[in-house]
N, CA and C atoms as an extended XYZ file, in Angstrom:
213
Properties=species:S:1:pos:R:3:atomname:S:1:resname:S:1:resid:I:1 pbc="F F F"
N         1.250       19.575        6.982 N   UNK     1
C         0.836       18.346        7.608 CA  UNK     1
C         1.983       17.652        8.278 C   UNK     1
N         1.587       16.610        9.245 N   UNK     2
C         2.713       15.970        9.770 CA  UNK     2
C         2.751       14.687        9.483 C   UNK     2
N         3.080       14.054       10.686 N   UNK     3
C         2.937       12.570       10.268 CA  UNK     3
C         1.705       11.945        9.574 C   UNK     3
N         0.542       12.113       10.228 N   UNK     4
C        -0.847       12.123       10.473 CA  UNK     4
C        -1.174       12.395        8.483 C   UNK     4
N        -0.954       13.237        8.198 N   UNK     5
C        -1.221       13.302        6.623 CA  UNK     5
C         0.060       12.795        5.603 C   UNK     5
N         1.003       12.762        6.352 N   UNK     6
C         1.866       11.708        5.568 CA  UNK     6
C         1.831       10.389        5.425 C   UNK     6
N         0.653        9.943        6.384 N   UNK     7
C         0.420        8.252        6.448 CA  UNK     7
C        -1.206        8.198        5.757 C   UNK     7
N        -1.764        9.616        5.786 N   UNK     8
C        -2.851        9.486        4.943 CA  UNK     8
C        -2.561        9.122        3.414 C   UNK     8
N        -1.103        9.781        2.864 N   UNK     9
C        -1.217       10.141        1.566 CA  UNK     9
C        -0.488        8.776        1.228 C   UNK     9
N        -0.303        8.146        2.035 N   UNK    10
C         0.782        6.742        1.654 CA  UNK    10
C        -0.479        5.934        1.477 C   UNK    10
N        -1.474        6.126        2.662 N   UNK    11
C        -2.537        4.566        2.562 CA  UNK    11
C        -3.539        5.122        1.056 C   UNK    11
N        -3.619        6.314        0.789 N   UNK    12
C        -4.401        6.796       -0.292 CA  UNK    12
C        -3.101        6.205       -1.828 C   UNK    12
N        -2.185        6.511       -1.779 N   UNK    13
C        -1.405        5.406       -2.492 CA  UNK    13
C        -1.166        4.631       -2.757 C   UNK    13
N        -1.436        3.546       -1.743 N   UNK    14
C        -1.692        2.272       -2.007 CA  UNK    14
C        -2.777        1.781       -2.598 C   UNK    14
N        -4.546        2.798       -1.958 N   UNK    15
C        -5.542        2.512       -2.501 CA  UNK    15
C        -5.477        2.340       -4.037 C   UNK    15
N        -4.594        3.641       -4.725 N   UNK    16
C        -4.361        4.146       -6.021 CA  UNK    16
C        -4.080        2.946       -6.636 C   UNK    16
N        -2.470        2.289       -6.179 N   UNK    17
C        -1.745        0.958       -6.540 CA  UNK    17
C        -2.648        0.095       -6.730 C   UNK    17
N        -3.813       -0.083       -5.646 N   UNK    18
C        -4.470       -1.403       -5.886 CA  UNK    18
C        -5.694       -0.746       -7.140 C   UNK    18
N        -5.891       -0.052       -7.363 N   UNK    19
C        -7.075        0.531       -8.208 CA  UNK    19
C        -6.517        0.260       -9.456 C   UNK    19
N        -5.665        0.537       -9.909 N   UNK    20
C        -4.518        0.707      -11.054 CA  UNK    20
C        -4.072       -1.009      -11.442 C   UNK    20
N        -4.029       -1.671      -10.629 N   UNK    21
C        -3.888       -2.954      -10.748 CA  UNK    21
C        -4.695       -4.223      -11.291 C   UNK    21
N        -6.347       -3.762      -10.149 N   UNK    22
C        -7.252       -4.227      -10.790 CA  UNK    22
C        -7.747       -3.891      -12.161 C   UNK    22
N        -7.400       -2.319      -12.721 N   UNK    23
C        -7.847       -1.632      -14.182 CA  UNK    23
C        -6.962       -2.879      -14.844 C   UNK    23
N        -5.416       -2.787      -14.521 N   UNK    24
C        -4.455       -3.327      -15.419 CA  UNK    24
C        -4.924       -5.164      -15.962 C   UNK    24
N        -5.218       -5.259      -14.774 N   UNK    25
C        -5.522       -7.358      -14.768 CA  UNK    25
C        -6.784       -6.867      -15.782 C   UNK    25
N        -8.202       -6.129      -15.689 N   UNK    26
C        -9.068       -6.673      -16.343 CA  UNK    26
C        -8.565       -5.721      -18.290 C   UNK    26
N        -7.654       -4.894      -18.338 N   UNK    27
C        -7.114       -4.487      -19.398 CA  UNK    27
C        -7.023       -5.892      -20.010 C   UNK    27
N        -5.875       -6.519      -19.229 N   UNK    28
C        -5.137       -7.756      -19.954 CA  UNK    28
C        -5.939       -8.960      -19.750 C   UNK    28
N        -7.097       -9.047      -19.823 N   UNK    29
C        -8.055      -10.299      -19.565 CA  UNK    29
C        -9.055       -9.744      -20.619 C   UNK    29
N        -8.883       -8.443      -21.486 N   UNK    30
C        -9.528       -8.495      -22.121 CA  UNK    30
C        -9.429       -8.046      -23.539 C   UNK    30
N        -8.054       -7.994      -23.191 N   UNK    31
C        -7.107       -8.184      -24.554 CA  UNK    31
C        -6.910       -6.394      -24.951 C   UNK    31
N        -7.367       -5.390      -23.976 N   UNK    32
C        -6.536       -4.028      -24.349 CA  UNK    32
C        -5.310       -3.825      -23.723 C   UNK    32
N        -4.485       -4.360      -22.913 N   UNK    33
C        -3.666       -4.311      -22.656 CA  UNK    33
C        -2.720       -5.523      -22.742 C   UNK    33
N        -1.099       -5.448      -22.427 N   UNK    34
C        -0.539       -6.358      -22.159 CA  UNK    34
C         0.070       -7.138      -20.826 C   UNK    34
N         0.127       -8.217      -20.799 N   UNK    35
C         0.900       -8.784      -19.316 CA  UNK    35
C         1.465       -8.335      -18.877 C   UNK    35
N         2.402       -7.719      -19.405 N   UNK    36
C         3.693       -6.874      -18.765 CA  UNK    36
C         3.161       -6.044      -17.936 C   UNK    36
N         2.238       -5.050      -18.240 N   UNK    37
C         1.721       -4.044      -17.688 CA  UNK    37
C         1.046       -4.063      -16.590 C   UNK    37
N         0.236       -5.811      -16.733 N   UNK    38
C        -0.377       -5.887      -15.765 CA  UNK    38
C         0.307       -6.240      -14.688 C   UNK    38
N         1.220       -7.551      -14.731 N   UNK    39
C         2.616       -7.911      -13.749 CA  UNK    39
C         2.976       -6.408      -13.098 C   UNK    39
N         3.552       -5.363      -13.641 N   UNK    40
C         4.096       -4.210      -13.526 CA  UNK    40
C         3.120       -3.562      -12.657 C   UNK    40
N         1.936       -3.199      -12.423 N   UNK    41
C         0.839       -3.142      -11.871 CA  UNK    41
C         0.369       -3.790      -10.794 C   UNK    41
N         0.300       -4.686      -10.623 N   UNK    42
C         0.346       -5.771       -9.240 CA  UNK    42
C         1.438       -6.005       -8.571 C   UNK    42
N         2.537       -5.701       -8.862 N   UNK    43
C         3.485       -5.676       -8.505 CA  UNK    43
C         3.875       -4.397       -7.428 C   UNK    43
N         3.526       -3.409       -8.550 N   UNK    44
C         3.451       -2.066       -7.733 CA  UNK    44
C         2.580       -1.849       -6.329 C   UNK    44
N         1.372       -2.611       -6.939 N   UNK    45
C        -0.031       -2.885       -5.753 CA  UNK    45
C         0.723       -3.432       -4.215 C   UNK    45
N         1.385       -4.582       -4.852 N   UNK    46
C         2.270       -5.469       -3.996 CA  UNK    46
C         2.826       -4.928       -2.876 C   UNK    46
N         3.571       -3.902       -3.443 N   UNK    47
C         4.733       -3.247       -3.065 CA  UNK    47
C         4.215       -2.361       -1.922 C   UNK    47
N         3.275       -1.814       -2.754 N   UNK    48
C         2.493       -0.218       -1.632 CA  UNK    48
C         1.780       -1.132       -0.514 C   UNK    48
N         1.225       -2.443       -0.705 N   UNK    49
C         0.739       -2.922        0.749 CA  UNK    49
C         1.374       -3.282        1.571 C   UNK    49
N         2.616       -3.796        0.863 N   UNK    50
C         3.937       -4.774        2.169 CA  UNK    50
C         4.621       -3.851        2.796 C   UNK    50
N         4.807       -2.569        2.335 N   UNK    51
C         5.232       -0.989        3.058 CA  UNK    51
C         4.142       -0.694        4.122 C   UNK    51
N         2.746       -0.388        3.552 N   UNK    52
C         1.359       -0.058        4.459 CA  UNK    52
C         1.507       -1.319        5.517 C   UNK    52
N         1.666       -2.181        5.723 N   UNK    53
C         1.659       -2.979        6.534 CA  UNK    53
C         3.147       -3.068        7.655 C   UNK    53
N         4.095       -3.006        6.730 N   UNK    54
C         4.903       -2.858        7.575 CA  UNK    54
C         5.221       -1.441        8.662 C   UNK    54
N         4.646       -0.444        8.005 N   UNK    55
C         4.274        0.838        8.635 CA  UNK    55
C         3.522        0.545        9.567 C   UNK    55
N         2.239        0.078        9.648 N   UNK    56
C         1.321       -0.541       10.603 CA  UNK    56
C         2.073       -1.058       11.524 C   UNK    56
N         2.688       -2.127       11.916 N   UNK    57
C         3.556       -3.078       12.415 CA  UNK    57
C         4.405       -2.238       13.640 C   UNK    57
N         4.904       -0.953       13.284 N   UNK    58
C         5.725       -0.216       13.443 CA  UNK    58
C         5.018        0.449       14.193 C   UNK    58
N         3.849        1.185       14.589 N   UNK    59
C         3.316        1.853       14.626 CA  UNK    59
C         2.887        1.327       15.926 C   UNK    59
N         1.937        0.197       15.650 N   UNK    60
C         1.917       -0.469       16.743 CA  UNK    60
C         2.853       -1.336       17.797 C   UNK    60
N         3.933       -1.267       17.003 N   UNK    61
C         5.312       -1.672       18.212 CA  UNK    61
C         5.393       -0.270       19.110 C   UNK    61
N         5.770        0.670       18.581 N   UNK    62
C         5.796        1.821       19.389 CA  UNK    62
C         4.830        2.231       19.928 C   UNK    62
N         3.115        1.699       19.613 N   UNK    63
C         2.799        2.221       20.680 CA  UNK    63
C         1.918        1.746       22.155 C   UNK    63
N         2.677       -0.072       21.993 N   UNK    64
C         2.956       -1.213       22.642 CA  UNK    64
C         3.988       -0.733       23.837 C   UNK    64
N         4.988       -0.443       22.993 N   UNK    65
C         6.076        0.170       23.603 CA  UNK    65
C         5.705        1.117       24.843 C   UNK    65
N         5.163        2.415       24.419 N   UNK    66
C         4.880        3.539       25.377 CA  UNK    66
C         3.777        2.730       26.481 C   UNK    66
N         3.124        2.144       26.002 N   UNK    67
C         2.051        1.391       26.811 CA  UNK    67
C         2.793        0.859       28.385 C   UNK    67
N         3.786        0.066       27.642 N   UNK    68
C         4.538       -0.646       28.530 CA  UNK    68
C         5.855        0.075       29.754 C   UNK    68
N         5.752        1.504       29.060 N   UNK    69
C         6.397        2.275       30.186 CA  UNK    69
C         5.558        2.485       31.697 C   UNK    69
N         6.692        2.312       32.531 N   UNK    70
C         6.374        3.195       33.777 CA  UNK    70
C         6.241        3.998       34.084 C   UNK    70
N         5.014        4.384       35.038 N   UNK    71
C         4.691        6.256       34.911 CA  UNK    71
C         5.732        6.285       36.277 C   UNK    71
């Protein structure tokens, strides 16, 4: 794969992060888990979207960019 499935397996990672996050919050809202875990968990969630987004960002600068060339 190239880029194209390397940005699949990142946004499918993040999905993961946020899946894993929501398990973690209702763990610790219902007393099988602890805070920590859940913090640790949303955090992670956090993390994988402010990357997915900033990837986005990027993506569309460059291809703003090519737009804006002269043929």
């Amino acid at each position: 794969g190239g880029f194209g499935a390397a940005l699949q397996r990142a946004v499918e990672g993040a999905v993961e992060a946020g899946h894993a996050a929501d398990a973690g919050g209702v763990r610790a809202l219902t007393g099988g888990g602890g805070v920590a875990e859940a913090v640790l968990a949303v955090s992670r969630a956090e993390l994988a979207l402010q990357t997915a987004v900033a990837v986005r960002d990027r993506v569309v600068s460059a291809y703003q960019d090519v737009m804006r060339m002269p043929i």
